[in-house]
C-alpha positions as CSV (number, residue, x, y, z in Angstrom):
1,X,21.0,-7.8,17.3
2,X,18.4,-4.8,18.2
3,X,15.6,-3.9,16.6
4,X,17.1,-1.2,14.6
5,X,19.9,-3.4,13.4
6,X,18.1,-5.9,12.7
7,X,15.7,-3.7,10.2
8,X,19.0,-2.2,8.5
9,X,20.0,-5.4,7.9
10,X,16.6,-6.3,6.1
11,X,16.5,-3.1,4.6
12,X,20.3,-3.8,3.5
13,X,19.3,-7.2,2.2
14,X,15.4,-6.3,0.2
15,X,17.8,-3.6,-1.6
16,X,20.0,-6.2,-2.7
17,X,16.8,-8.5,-3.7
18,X,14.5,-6.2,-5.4
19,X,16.3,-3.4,-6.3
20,X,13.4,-1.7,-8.4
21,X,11.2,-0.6,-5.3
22,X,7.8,0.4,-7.0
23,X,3.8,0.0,-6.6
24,X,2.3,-2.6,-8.2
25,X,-0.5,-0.6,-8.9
26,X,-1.2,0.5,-12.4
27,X,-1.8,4.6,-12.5
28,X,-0.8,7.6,-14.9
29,X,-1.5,11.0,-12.0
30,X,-1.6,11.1,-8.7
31,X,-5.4,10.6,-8.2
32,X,-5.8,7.6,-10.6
33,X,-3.1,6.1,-7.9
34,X,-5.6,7.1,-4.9
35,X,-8.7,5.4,-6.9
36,X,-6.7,2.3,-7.6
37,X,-5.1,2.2,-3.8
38,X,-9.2,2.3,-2.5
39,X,-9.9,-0.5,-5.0
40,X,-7.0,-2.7,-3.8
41,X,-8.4,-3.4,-0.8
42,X,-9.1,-6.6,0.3
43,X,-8.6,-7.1,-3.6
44,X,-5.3,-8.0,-5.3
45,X,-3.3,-5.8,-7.4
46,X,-3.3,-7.8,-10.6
47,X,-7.2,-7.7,-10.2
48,X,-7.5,-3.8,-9.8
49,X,-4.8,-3.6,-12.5
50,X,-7.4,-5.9,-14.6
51,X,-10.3,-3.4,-14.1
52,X,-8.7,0.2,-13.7
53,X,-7.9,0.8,-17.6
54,X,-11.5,0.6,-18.4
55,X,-12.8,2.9,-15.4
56,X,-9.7,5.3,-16.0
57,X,-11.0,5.8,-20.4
58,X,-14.4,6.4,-19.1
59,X,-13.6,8.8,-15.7
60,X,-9.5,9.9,-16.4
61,X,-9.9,12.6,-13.7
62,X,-11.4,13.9,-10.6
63,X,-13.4,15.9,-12.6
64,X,-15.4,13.4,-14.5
65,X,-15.4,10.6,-11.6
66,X,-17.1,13.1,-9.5
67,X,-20.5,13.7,-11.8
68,X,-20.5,9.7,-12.4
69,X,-23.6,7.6,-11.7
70,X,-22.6,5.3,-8.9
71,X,-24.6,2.3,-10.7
72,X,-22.1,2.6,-13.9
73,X,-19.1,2.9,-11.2
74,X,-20.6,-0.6,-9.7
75,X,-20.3,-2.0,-12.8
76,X,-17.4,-1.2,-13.7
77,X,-15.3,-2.2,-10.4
78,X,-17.7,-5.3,-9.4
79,X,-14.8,-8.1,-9.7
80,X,-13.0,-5.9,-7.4
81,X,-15.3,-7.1,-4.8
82,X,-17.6,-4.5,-1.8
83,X,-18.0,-2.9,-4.9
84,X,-21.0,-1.0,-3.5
85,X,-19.1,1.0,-0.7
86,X,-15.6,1.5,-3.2
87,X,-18.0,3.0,-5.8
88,X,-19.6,5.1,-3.4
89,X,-16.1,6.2,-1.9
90,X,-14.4,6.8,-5.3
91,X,-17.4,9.3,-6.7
92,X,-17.1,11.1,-2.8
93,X,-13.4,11.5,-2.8
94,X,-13.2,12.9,-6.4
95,X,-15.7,15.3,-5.6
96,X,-13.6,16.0,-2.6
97,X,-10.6,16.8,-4.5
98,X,-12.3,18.7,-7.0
99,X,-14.3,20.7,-4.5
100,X,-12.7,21.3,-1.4
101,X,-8.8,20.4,-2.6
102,X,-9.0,22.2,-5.8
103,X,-7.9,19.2,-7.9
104,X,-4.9,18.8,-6.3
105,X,-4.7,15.6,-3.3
106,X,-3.5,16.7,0.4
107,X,-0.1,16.0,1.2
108,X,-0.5,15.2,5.1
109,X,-2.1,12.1,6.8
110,X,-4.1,14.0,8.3
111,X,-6.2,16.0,5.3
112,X,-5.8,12.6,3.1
113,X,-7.8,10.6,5.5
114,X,-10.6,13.0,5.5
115,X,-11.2,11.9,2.2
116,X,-13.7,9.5,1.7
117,X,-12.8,5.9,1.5
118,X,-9.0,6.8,2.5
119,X,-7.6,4.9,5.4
120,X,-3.9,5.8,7.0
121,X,-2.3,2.5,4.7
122,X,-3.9,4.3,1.1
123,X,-2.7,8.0,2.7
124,X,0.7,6.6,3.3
125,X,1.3,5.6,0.0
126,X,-0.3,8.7,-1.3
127,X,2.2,10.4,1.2
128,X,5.6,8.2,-0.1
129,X,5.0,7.3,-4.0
130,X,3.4,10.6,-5.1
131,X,5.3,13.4,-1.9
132,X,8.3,11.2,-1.7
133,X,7.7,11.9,2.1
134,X,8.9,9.0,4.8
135,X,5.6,6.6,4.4
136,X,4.9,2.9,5.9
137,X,2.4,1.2,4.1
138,X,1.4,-1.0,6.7
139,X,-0.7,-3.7,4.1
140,X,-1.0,-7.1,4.7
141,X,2.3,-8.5,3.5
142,X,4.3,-5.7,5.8
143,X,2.4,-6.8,9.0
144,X,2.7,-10.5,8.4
145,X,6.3,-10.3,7.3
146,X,7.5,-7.8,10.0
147,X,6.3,-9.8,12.8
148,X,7.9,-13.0,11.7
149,X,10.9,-10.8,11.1
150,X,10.5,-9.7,14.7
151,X,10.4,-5.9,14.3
152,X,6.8,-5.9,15.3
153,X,4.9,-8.1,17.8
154,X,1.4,-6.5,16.9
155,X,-0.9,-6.5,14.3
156,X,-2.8,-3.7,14.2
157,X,-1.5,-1.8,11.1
158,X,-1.3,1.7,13.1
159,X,0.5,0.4,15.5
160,X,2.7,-1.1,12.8
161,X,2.9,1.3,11.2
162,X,4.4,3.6,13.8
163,X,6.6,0.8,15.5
164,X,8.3,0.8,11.8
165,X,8.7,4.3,11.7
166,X,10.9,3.9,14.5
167,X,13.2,1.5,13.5
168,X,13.8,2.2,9.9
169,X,15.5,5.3,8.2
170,X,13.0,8.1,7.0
171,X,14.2,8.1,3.5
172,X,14.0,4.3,3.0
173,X,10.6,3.5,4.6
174,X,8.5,3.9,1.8
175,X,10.8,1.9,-0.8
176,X,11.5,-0.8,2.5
177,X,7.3,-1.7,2.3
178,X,7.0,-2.0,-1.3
179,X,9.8,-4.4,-1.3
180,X,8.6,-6.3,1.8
181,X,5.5,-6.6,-0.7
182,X,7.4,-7.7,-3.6
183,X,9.3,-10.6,-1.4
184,X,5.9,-11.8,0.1
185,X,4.5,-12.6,-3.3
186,X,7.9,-14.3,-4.3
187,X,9.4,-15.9,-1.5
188,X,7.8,-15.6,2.2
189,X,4.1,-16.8,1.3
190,X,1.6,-16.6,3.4
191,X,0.9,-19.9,4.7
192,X,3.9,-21.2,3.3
193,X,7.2,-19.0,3.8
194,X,9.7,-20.3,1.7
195,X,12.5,-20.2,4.3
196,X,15.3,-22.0,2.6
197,X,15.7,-20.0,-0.3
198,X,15.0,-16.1,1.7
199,X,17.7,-14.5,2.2
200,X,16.7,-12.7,4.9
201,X,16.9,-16.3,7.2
202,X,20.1,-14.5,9.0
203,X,17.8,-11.7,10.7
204,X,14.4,-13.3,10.3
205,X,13.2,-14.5,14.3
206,X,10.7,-17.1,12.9
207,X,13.8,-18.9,11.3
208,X,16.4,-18.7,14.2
209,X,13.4,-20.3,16.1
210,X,12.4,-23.0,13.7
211,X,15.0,-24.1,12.6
């Protein structure tokens, strides 16, 4: 089985699993998604979802999140953890978009990540769940799971990012990464992949070779 094959056949198979492919992150416009993509870093989803409803009444918009105090921002995000440098970021970028995007976020890579705070993983899904352009999300689940898999042998998420891009089909990237997400909460834990019960065993490397 190549490569290739071998990511149809997961893609095949995640469909099958989890066939609603969605974020887990809870946002009502496109830039409420950006702020709670910065927040999610190195911070779980159910814990920005926690703390985004009450920064989100105060600052719904660009508008208002760019003429916040930064010390009311802190307080607001602090269980989200580095608090200090997301609360910075989030009153840069929505100054960004207000100023120099006219309200409206970029739709390449390349002008998203000139935004403060924005790395190529929050662009990408910026890119895929709000452009519905070809996107890998290269978070932490999709590098783990995609190099026990075997599609990837590195770790860097660029890298991972545009290894993926190569093996799967455009239009299923974005959907194959949020459902690689969704399976690494449920089944292949970190630490602890639950091999006997994932069904994707029959094109998985670290099972053929353990097992």
């Amino acid at each position: 089985m190549t490569k290739k094959q071998r990511a149809l056949s997961v893609c095949d198979i995640l469909k099958k699993d989890y066939p609603e492919a969605v974020c887990q992150l809870n946002a009502d416009t496109p830039f409420q998604l950006l702020v709670a993509t910065r927040l999610s870093a190195q911070c779980t989803d159910a814990r920005v979802n926690l703390v985004t409803p009450a920064l989100f009444e105060k600052y719904p918009t660009e508008n208002e999140l760019a003429e916040a105090d930064i010390t009311d921002v802190e307080s607001l995000i602090h269980s989200c953890g580095f608090y200090h440098g997301k609360a910075r970021d989030l009153v840069g970028m929505a100054a960004a978009v207000r100023d120099i995007y006219n309200g409206t976020l970029p739709d390449s890579i390349e002008e998203l990540t000139k935004l403060p705070g924005v790395g190529r993983k929050t662009a990408n899904l910026i890119m895929g769940d709000v452009y519905k352009k070809p996107a890998v999300v290269a978070d932490t689940h999709v590098i783990r799971i995609t190099n026990l898999l075997g599609l990837v042998n590195v770790k860097d998420p660029k890298k991972v990012e545009l290894e993926l891009k190569k093996l799967l089909p455009p239009e299923e990237s974005n959907d194959f990464c949020h459902r690689i997400v969704l399976h690494g909460r449920a089944v292949c834990i970190a630490r602890r992949p639950n091999c006997e019960i994932c069904n994707l065993k029959i094109a998985c490397k670290y099972y053929q070779k353990n097992n």
